[in-house]
C-alpha positions in Angstrom: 12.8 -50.1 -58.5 15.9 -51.9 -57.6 16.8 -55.0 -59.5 16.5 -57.4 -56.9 12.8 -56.9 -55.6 11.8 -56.7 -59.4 13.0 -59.8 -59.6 11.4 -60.8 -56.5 8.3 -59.3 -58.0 8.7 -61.2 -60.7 9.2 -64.5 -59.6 6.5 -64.1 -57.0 4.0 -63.5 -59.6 4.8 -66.6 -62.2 4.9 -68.5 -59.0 1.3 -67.6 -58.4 0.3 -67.8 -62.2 -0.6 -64.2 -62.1 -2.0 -62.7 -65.5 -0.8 -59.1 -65.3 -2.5 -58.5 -68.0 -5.5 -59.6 -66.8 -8.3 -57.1 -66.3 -8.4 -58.1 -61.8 -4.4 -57.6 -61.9 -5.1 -54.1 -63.1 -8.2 -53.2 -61.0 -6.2 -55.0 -57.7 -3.5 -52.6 -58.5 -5.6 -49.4 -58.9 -7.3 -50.3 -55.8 -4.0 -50.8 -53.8 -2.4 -47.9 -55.6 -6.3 -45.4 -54.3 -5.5 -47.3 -50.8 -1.3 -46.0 -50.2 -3.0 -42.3 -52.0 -5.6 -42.6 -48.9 -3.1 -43.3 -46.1 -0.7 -41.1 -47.4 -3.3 -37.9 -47.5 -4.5 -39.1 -43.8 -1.3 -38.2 -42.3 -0.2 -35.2 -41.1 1.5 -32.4 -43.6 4.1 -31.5 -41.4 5.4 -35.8 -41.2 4.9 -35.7 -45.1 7.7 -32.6 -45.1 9.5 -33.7 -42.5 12.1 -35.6 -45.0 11.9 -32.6 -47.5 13.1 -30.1 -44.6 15.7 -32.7 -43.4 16.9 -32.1 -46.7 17.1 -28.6 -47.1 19.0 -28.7 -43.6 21.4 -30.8 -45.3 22.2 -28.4 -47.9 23.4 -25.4 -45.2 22.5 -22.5 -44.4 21.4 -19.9 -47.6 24.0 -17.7 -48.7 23.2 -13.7 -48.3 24.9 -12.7 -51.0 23.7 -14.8 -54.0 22.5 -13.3 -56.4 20.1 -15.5 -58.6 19.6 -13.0 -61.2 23.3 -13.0 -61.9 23.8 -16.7 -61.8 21.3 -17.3 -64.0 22.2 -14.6 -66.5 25.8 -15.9 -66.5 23.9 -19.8 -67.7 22.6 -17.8 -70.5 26.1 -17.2 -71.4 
């Protein structure tokens, strides 16, 4: 998590006296933690691959003549 919004975080909790150890901290965060899981499964497989295809576009196009075998034969090495 970047160092800013942990600190963020941070402050926003001791500014609300929030016990994170506290048993409701931990069942609040379970419950927000099932509800992003929910939302997440709701939407639609090809938007959740979108950014993983982007990606692999990124990366260029595959070359022809690799040969995996041999490359990772020669890590052995």
């Amino acid at each position: 998590m970047d160092d800013d919004i942990e600190r963020l975080r941070s402050l926003l909790l001791a500014m609300n006296e929030v016990d994170v150890e506290a048993a409701e901290y931990h069942k609040l965060r379970a419950q927000l933690i099932s509800e992003l899981v929910r939302m997440r499964a709701e939407q639609d497989l090809l938007e959740r691959l979108r950014p993983i295809q982007d990606q692999v576009e990124r990366i260029g196009t595959r070359d022809p003549d690799f040969d995996l075998k041999s490359f990772m034969d020669a890590s052995w090495e």
